[in-house]
ZAFISE-83700 format. One record per residue: residue in one letter; x, y, z of N, C-alpha, C, O in turn. Coordinates in steps of 0.2 Angstrom, whole numbers, plus 5000, padded with zeros to 4 digits. Layout:
REM residues N
AXYZXYZXYZXYZ/...
This chain:
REM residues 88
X483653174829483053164826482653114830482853054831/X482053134831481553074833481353024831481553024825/X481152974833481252914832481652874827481452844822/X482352904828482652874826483252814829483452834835/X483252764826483752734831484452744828484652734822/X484952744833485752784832486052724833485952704839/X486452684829486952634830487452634830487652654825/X487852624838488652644835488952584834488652534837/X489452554828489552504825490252474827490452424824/X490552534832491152524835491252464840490752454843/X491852424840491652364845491752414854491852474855/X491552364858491452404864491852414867491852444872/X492552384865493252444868493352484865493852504866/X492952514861493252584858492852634861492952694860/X492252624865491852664867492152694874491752714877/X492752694878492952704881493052784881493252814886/X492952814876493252874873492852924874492952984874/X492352884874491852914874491352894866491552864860/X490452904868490252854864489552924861489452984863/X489152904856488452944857488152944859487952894860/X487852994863486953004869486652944864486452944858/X486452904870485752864865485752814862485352774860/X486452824860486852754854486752694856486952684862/X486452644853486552574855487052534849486952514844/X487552534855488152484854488052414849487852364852/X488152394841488052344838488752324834488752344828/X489252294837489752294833489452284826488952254825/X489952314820489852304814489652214810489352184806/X490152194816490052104814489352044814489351994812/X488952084819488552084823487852114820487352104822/X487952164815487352214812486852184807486452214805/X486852124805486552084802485952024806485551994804/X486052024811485851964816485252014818484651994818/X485552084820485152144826484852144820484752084820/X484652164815484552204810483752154809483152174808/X483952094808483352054808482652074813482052074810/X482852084819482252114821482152194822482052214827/X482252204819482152294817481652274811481652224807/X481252324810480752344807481252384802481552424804/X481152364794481452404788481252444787481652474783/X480752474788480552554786480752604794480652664794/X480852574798481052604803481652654802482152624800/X481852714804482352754801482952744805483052774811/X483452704802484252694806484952754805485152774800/X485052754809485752804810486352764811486452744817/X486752754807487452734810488052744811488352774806/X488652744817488852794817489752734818489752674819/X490252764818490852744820491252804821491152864821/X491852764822492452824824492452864819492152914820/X492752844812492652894808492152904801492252954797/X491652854801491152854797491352794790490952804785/X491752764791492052714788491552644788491152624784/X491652634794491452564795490552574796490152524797/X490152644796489652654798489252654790488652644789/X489952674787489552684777489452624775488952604772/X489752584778489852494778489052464779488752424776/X489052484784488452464788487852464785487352424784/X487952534784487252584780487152534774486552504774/X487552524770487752494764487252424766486652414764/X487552384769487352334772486652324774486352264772/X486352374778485552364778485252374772484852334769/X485252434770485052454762484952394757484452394754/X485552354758485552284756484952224757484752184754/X484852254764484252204767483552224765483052184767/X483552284761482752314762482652354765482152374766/X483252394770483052444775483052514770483552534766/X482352544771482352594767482452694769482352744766/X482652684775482952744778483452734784483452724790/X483952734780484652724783485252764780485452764775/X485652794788485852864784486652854789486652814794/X487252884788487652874792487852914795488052934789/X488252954800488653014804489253024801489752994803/X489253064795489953074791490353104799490153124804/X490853084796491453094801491553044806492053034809/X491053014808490952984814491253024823491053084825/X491552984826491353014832491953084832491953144834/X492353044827492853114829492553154822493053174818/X492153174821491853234817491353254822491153314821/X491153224827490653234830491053284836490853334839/X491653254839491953294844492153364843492053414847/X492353334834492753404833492353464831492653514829/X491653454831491053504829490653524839490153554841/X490953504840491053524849490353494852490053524857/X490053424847489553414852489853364858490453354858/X489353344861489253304867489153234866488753204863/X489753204871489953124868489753104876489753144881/X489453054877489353014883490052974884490452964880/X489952964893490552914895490352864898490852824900/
């Protein structure tokens, strides 16, 4: 989706695995600090291994005022298993 920005919320040893095209790396612990300078009506995507920690998140800005925040059910292994293309 266009201008959207894609957050992967996995810490960055896990992205060895392989990560999303595009995704900017924000551990989940850390998504509150980033999130301050983002613009809240800006549309976010959140994503993790298995969409867990990414509902979390989603949850999390929602809470802040962000009014278009959506998250990658299954996360990266839904995303494998549907045979798209992961970066290394």
């Amino acid at each position: 989706m266009k201008g959207v920005l894609l957050v992967d919320v996995r810490q960055p040893a896990e992205l060895s695995g392989g990560r999303f095209p595009k995704a900017v790396n924000i551990p989940l612990a850390e998504l509150e600090a980033y999130a301050a300078g983002l613009d809240p009506a800006a549309p976010v995507m959140l994503a993790c291994r298995s969409g867990n920690r990414s509902r979390k998140g989603a949850k999390r800005l929602a809470a802040l005022g962000f009014s278009e925040v959506s998250n990658v059910q299954g996360g990266v292994n839904g995303w494998r298993r549907a045979g798209l293309p992961l970066a290394r």
